[in-house]
N, C-alpha and C positions, 0 to 999 in steps of 0.2 A: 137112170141109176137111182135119183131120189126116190122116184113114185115104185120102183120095185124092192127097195129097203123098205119105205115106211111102209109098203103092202105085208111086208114081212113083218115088221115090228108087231104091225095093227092085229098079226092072227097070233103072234104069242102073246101079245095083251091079252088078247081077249082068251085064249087058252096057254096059262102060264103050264099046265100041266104036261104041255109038250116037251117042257123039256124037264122033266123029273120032278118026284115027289119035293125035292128040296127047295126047288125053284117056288115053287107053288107055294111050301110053306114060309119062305124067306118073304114073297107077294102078299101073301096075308098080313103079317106081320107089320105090313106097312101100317097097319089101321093104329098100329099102338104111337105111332108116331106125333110129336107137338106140331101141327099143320103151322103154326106162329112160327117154327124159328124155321121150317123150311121157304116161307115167303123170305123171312130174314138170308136165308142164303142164297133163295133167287134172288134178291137186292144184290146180294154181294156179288152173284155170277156175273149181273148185270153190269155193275161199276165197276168189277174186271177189265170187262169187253170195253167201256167207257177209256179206262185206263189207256190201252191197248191202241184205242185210235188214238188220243194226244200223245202220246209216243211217236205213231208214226209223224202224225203231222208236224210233231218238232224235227222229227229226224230230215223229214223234206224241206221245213224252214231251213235247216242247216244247209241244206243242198241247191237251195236260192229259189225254189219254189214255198212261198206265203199260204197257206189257206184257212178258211174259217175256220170256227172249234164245230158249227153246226153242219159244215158241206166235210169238213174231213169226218166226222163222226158216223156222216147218214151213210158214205161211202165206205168205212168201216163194219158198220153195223149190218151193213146188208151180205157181205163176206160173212159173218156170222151167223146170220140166218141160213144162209145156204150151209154152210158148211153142218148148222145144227140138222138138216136133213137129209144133207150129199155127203158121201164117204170121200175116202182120198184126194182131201182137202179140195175139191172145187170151189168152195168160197173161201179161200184166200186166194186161187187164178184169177175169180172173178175179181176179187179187191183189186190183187195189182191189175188190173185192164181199167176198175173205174177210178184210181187215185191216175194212171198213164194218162187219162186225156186230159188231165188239168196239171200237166206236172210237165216242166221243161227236162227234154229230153224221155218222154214216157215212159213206157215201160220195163225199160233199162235202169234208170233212174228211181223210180218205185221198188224193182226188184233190189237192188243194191240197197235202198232206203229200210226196205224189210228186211235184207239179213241183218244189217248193222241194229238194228232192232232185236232182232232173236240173238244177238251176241250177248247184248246186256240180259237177256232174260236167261241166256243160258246160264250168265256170270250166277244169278242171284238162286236157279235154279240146282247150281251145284252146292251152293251152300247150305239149301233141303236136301240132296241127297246126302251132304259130309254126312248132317245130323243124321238122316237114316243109316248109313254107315255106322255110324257111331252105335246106333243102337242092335245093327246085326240084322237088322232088316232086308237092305238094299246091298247089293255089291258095291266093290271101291270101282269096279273099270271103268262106269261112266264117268268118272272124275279125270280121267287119265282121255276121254274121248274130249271133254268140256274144257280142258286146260291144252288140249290141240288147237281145237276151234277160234279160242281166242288170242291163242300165238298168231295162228291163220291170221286171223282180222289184223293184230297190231300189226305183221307185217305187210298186209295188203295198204294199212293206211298208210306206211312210212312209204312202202316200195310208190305209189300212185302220185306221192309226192314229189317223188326226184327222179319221175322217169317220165318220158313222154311213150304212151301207150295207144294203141288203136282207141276212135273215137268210141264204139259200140265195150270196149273197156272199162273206158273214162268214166263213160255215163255210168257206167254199173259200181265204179268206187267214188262217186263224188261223194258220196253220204260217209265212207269212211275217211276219206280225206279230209272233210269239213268236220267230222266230231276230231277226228285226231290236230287238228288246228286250232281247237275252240275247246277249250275246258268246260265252257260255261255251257255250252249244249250240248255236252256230253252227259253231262251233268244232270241236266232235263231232261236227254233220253231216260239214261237208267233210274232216275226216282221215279218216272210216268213206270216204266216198268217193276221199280221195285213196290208201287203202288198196288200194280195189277198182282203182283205176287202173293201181296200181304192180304188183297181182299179175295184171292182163292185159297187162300189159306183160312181166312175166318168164313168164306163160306162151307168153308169144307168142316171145321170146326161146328158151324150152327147143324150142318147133316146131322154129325157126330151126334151132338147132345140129342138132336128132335130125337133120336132113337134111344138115348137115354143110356148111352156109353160111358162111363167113366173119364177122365181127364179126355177131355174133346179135344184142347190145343194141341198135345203131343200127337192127340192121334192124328190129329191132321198135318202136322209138318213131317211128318209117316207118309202117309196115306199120297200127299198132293204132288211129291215126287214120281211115286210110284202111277199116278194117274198120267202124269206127264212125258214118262216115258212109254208106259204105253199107247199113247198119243203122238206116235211119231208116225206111224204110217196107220189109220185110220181105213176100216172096211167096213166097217157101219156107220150108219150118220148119227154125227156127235159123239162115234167111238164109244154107243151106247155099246154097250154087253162086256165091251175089253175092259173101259175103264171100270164096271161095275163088281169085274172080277177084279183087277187091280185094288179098287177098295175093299172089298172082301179079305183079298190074301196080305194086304197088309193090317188090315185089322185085325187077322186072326193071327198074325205074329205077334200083338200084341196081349195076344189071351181073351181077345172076344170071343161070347160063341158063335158058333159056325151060322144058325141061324139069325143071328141079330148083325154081325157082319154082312150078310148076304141082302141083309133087307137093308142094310145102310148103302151096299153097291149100287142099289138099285134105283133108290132114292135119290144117291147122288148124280147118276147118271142120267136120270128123269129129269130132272129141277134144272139140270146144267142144261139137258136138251132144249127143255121148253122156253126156259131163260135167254136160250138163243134165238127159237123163231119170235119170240117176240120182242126183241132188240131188232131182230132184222127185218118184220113188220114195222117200226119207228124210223129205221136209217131211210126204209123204201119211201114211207110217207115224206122222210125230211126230204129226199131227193126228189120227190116228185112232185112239190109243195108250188116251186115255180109253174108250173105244166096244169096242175091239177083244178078246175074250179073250187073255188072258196067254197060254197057250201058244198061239196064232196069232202075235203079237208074237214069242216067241222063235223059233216057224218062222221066221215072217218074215225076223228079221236073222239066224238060223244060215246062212237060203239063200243071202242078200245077200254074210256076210261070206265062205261058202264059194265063191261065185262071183267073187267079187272074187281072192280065194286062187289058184282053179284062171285065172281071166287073168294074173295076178300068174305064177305058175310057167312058164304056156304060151309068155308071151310076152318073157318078162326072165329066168329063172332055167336052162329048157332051154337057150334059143341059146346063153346063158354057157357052160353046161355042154360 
């Protein structure tokens, strides 16, 4: 499924003109772009995804499995990578199978670990869309979907409490039983995700400016919504093309023009993609770090850090110059 999406992606690269005049000139347009603040917002995408994993890993502390910030991260991170090239979330399957074999009760226990997870993120994620709401962008329904969801959870937490349930149950509410017990790591879920929120909102913001948009922050507590729900069911990897249109059509509610909207789609859906394989080129090294010979490892990152160097120069340090 990867390698015949990015066979796809790789021939409308390289002929944007396939899919219409506007495409083509939205692609050019990219050149007008500050390559500095889009590094600035793959930083952001990246501390996202960072976010993301200490999330879960508290949410699994809560749930009596411990693990490091560097093994929960790498196991994270690599979900991300697949997922920046597999459609219909394959790297978050993969995630819960590599967080399941270090985690009491496995996969059952990870799965349950990861909704209670997306509960908090849907909490903070509905209060992006009020504001689109507010502004006549986005519809109110998803609000009325989000304030389901987390009725759902509080009463799965209470009900897991004071009932005795099948064991393959149990396992899949101990993450909601143990935050609904515990203030103080509920706590730490939702700011690790109000974290992640706040830094795809400013990476979304730094797109915005590189293209030289007007108010960047509004448009991105716009726009990050709108990318998010059309990220619910992903058919390209990284939900390139959907979320690209997603940025688009909420920019252009905002009165961008329809070209410079289209080239920030694209922008942003690129920077997010790439920003993924290469977090999940990092998670795969961390996890493989044990396994790996040492001097393989220091190849490793000398190539990483050296090609990160030569994009760094190529694309921010000449044009300066």
């Amino acid at each position: 499924m990867a390698g015949i999406s990015l066979s796809l992606l790789a021939v409308l690269c390289l002929s944007p003109s396939l899919l219409g005049n506007r495409v083509s000139a939205a692609v050019a347009g990219l050149g007008d772009a500050d390559p500095g603040l889009l590094w600035l917002a793959g930083i952001g995408f990246a501390a996202m995804s960072l976010c993301g994993a200490l999330a879960w890993r508290a949410a699994l502390r809560a749930s009596g499995t411990p693990l490091g910030v560097v093994d929960a991260s790498g196991r994270y991170l690599v979900g991300c990578g697949v997922n920046a090239v597999a459609p219909a979330h394959v790297g978050s399957a993969l995630r819960v199978a590599l967080f399941g074999r270090v985690t009491t009760g496995g996969c059952w226990t990870v799965g349950g670990a990861a909704a209670a997870v997306g509960v908090t993120r849907v909490v903070w994620l509905g209060a992006l869309i009020a504001v689109g709401s507010a502004g006549g962008v986005l519809p109110l329904w998803p609000l009325l979907v989000i304030a389901g969801i987390v009725a759902a959870a509080g009463a799965a937490g209470v009900v897991s409490r004071r009932m005795t349930l099948p064991r393959r149950v149990e396992q899949l509410l101990v993450a909601f039983r143990s935050l609904a017990a515990s203030p103080r790591d509920l706590a730490i879920v939702a700011g690790w995700a109000l974290a992640g929120a706040a830094t795809k909102v400013a990476a979304a913001a730094a797109v915005v400016s590189a293209m030289g948009i007007d108010h960047p922050v509004r448009a991105a507590l716009v726009l990050v919504p709108a990318v998010e729900l059309a990220a619910i069911l992903p058919i390209t990897p990284g939900n390139v093309g959907l979320a690209s249109a997603a940025v688009a059509l909420a920019l252009g509610s905002q009165g961008v023009e329809h070209k410079t909207a289209l080239s920030a789609g694209i922008a942003f859906g690129a920077v997010e993609m790439l920003t993924g394989m290469a977090v999940g080129v990092v998670g795969a090294l961390s996890l493989a770090g044990p396994s790996a010979r040492p001097y393989l490892r220091v190849a490793a990152v000398s190539a990483a850090a050296g090609a990160v160097a030569i994009a760094f120069g190529a694309t921010v340090v000449l044009p300066a110059v």
